[in-house]
KEROTOR-579252 format. One record per residue (C-alpha): residue in three letters; z, y, x. Coordinates in steps of 0.001 Angstrom, whole numbers, plus 500000, padded with zeros to 6 digits. Last residue first. Example, Ala and Ser with C-alpha at 12.3 -4.5 7.8 and 13.67 -1.06 7.14 Angstrom:
<recs>
SER507140498940513670 ALA507800495500512300 
</recs>
This chain:
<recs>
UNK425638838600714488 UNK427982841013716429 UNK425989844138715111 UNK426372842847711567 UNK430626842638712269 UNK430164845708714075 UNK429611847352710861 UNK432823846329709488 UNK435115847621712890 UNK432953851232712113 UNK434142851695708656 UNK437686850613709822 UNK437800853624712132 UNK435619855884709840 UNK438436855730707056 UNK441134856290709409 UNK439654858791710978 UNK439061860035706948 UNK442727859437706114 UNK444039862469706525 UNK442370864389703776 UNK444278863137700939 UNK443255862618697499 UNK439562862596697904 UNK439845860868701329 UNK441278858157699174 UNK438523857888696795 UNK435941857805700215 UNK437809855159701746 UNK437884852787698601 UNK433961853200698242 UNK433462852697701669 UNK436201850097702339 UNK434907847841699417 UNK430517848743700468 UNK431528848293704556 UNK432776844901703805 UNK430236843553701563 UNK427485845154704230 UNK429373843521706893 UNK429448839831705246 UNK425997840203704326 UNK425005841380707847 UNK426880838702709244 UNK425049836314706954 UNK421643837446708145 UNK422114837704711841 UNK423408834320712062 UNK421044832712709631 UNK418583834267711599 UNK419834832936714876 UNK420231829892713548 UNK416200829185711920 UNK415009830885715631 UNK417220828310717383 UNK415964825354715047 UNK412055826530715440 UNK412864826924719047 UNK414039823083719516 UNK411541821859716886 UNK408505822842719185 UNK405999825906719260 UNK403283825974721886 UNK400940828218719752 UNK397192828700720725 UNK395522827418718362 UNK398300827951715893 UNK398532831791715844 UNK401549832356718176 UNK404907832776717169 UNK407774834765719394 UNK406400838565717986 UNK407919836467714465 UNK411461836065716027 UNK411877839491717695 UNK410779841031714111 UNK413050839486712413 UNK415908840159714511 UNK414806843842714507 UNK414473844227710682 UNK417933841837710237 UNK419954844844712583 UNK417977847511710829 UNK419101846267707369 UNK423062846614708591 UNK421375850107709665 UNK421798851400706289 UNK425109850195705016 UNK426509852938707817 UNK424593855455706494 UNK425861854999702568 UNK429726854764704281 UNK428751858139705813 UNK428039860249702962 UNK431884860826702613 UNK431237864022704569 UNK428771865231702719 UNK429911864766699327 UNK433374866601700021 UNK432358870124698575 UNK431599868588694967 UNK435449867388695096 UNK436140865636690918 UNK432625864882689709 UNK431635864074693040 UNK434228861371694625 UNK433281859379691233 UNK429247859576692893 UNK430870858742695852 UNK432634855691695254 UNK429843854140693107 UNK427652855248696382 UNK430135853216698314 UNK428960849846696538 UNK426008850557695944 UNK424974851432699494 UNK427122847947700970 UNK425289845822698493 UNK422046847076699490 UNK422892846695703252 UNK424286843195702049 UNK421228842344700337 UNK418882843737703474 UNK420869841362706063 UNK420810838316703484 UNK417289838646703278 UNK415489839704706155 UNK417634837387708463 UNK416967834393705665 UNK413217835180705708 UNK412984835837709415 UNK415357832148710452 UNK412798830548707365 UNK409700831305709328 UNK411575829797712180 UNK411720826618710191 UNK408128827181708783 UNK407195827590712856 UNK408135823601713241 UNK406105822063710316 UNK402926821318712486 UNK405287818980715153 UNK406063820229718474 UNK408022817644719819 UNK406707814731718036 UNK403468815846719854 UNK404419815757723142 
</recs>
């Protein structure tokens, strides 16, 4: 029973919090930057539309929320080691899941910061496209929801 549950099998779900933690919160950070860029240029031209184009910045937000629960979920799973019955086969599924919920919430956070910032510059110019905007907005973030 040993060689399943082996001393070095929590570092590998260690790793599934630190990679969830990290790529999630880098493309939250990415996706904030990104569409504040487009905001702050959506400012000096439409003061009165600041508000509404605000909601790219949201959006970005809770793609760190999604890797925060994830990595919480996985580390409420570990045990201090006296007691801990934790084997490769959970260590391996905790390491993929936060890979999973990491990279999608890099991949939404990129997405959300282009149409964000690219949304909000066009709702600038024309007012019509901010269902539009929202619409696509929305299909990003469930990309980090999916993960």
């Amino acid at each position: 029973m040993a060689d399943l549950a082996p001393k070095f099998a929590p570092f590998l779900g260690m790793g599934g919090v630190a990679s969830a933690m990290v790529f999630g919160c880098l493309g939250a950070a990415y996706g904030t930057a990104k569409a504040g860029i487009g905001i702050s240029g959506v400012g000096t031209f439409r003061p009165d539309l600041i508000m509404k184009s605000l909601i790219p910045v949201v959006m970005a937000g809770i793609i760190a929320v999604y890797a925060l629960v994830i990595a919480v979920l996985i580390a409420n799973s570990m045990g201090p080691p006296p007691q801990q019955n934790y084997n490769l086969f959970t260590g391996f599924c905790h390491l993929g899941a936060g890979l999973s919920v990491g990279m999608s919430g890099l991949a939404a956070g990129y997405t959300i910061g282009v149409v964000g910032d690219m949304g909000v510059r066009a709702y600038m110019q024309q007012s019509r496209i901010f269902v539009g905007m929202v619409l696509i907005l929305i299909f990003g973030e469930v990309l980090g929801l999916y993960g």
